[in-house]
C-alpha positions in Angstrom: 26.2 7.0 7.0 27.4 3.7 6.6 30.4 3.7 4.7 30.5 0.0 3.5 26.9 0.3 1.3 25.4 2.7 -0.6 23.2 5.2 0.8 19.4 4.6 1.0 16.2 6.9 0.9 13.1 6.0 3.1 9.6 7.2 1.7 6.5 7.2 3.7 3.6 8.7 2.5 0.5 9.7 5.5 -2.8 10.7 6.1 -3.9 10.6 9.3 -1.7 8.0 10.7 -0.8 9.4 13.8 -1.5 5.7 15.7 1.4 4.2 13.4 3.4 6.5 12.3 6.1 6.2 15.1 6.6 3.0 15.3 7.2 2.7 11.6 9.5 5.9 11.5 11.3 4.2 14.4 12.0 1.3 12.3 13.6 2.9 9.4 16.1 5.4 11.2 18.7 3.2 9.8 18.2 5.0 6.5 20.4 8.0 5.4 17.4 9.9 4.2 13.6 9.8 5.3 11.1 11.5 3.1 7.1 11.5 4.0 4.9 13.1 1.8 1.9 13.7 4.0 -1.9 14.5 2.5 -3.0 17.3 4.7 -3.3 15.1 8.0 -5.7 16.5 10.3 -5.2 14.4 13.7 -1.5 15.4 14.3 0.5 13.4 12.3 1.7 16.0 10.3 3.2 18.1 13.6 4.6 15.0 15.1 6.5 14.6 11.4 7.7 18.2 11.8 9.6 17.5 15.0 11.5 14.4 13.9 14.5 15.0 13.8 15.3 12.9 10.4 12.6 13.6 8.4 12.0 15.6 6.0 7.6 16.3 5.5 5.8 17.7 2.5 2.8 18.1 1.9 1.3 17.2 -0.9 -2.8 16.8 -2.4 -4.1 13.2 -2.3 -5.2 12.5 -6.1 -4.5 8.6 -5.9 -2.0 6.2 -4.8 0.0 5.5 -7.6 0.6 9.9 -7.9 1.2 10.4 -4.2 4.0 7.7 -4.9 5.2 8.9 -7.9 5.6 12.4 -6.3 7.3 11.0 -3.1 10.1 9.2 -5.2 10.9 12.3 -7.5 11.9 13.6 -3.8 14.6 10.8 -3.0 18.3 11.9 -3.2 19.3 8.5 -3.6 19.3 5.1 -5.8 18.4 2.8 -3.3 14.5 3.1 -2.2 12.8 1.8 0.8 9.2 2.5 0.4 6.7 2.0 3.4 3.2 2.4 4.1 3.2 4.4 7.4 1.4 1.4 9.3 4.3 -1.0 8.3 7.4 -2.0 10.7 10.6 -3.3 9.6 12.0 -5.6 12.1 15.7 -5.6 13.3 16.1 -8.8 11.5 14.7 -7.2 8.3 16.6 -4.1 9.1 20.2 -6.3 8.6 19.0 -8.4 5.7 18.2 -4.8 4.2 21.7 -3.2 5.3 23.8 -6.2 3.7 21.9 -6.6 0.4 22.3 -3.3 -0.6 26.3 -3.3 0.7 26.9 -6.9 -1.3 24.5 -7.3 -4.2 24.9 -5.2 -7.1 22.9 -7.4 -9.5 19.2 -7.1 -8.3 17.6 -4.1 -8.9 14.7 -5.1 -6.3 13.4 -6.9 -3.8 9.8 -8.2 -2.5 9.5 -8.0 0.8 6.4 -10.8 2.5 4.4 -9.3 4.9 3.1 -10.4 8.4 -0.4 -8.7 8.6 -1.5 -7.7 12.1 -5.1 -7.9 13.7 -4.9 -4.8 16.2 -2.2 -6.7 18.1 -2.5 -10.6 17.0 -1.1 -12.4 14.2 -3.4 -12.9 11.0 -2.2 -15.9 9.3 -4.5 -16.8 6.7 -7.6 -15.1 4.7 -5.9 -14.4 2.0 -3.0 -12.4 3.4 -0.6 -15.6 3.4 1.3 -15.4 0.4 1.0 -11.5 0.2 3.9 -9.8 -1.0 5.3 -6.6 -2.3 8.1 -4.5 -4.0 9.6 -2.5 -0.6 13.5 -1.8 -1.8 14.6 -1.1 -5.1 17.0 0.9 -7.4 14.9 4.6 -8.5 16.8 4.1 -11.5 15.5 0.8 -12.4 11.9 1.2 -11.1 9.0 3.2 -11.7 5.1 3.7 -10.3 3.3 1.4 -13.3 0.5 4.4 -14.5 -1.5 1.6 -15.5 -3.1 1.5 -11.3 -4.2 3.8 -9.1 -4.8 1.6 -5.9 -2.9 -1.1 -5.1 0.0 0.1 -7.4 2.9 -1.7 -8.4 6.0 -0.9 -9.8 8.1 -1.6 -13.6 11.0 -3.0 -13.1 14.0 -3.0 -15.4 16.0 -5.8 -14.3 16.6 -8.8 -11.7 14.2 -9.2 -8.9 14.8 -10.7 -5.6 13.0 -11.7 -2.2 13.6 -11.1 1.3 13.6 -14.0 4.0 12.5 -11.7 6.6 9.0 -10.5 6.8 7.6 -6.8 7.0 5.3 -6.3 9.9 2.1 -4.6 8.5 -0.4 -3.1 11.1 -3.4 -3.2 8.5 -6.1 -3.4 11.2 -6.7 -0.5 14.0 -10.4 -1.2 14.4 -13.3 -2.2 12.6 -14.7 1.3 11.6 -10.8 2.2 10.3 -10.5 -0.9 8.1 -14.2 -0.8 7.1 -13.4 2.8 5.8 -9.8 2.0 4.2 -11.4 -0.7 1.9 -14.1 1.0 0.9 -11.9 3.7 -0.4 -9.7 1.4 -2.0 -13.3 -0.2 -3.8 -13.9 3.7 -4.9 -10.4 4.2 -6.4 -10.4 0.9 -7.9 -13.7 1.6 -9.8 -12.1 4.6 -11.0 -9.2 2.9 -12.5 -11.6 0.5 -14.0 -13.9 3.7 -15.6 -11.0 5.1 -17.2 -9.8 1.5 -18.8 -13.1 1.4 -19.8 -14.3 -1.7 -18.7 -18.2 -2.4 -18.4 -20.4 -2.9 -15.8 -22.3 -6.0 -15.5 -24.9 -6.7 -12.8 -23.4 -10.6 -12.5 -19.6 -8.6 -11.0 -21.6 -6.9 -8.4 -23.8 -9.9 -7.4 -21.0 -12.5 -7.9 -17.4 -11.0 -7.5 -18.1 -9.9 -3.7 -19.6 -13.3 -2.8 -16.5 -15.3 -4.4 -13.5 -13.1 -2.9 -15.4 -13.8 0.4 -15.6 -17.6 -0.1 -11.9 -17.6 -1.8 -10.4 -15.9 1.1 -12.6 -17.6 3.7 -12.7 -21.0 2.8 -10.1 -21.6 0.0 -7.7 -19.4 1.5 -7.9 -20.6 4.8 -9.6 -17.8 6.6 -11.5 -20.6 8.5 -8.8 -20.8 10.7 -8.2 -17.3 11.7 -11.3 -17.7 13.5 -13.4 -14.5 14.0 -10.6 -12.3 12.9 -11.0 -14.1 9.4 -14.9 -13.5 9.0 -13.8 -10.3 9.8 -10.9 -9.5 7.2 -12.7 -12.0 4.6 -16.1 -10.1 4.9 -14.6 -6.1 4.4 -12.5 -7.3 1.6 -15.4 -8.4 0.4 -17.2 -5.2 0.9 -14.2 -3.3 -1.3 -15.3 -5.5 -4.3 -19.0 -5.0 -3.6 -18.3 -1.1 -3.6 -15.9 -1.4 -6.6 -19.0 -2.4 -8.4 -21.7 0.1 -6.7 -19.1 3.0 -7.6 -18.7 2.1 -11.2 -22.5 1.3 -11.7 -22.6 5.2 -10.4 -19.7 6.8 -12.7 -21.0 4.8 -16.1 -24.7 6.3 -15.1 -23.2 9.6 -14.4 -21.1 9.9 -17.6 -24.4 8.4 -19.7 -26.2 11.5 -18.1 -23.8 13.6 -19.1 -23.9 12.8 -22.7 -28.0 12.9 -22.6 -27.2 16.5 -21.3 -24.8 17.6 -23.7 -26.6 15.9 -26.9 -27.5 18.7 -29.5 
């Protein structure tokens, strides 16, 4: 441990990341403590975790993303929280800012860490993903999982934030099939969140809200230029919204049924 800071807890959380996983644990041995809470894995992620010889694996039922958080920091020993996704790489530069904020800055509580999103192996530098940023260090005393999201979550923070100069390195695209399916989940969970806020459904969201987040992120924000790779990424986070919608046209029929069903 590094006398000259305090100590801090790495958190992962995994399903079936057995194509990142290394390089991302790789990156955070630096860290006094590494936690990943793992969802059952099924390709071998979860037996490569069990022979690393720093971290400690649980495992733990998916229910959303927000939860599996939750549940991984109630694990950390320490203050001081670095919280991955498992197909994100912190870079050596990163790696120093990290190690001499947390030994000289005792005022803010956390930081938001840019990202640089990766197409399989190239840079993408536009459609959308530009200005994307994200809470990655922070004090578990001064932070919680917001229980108002369960994809996408976010933290509460009690105090000072702060933002790093270096960027994260986030592998968000394997292949097409792997991001196709990882943004229609996220459109699935983010209808549920929606059903139980109780928002409505309206026919002009489904036909409307897909189309625009396609044309935001491909013309407005730049995707243009990304080429390919941007018709790509603009077009399946498109397809989230446009399955947002489909899944919460389903759930608000379903619970409508249900009532019929149950009327005396």
């Amino acid at each position: 441990m590094n006398k000259s800071r305090e100590p801090i807890s790495a958190l992962v959380i995994t399903y079936n990341e057995i194509d990142y996983i290394e390089k991302c644990m790789a990156s955070i041995d630096f860290a006094d403590e590494i936690i990943v809470v793992d969802s059952f894995s099924t390709d071998g992620t979860y037996e490569y975790l069990q022979k690393h010889p720093k971290a400690k694996v649980i495992q733990h039922p998916f229910e959303n993303f927000t939860a599996q958080k939750s549940f991984a920091l109630e694990q950390a020993s320490n203050d001081w929280i670095l919280f991955l996704d498992a197909d994100e790489v912190v870079t050596e530069a990163l790696k120093n800012e990290i190690i001499a904020t947390v030994a000289g800055n005792a005022d803010i509580v956390a930081y938001w860490f840019y990202r640089t999103f990766m197409f399989q192996n190239e840079e993408l530098k536009f459609s959308g993903w530009q200005t994307d940023k994200n809470y990655r260090l922070f004090r578990k005393s001064k932070a919680k999982f917001s229980d108002r999201k369960i994809v996408h979550e976010t933290l509460d923070i009690d105090g000072e934030s702060g933002i790093f100069k270096e960027k994260l390195i986030h592998y968000c695209y394997k292949n097409y099939q792997d991001y196709k399916g990882k943004m229609i989940k996220y459109g699935r969970l983010k209808a549920r969140e929606d059903y139980f806020r109780e928002k409505k459904f309206r026919y002009t969201s489904l036909l409307v809200k897909p189309l625009w987040k396609f044309l935001n992120h491909f013309i407005i924000r730049l995707g243009i230029l990304d080429g390919t790779k941007g018709i790509i990424i603009c077009y399946l986070n498109a397809l989230s919204d446009l399955e947002r919608f489909r899944e919460l046209k389903k759930l608000k029929k379903k619970n409508k049924t249900a009532d019929y069903l149950t009327m005396p």
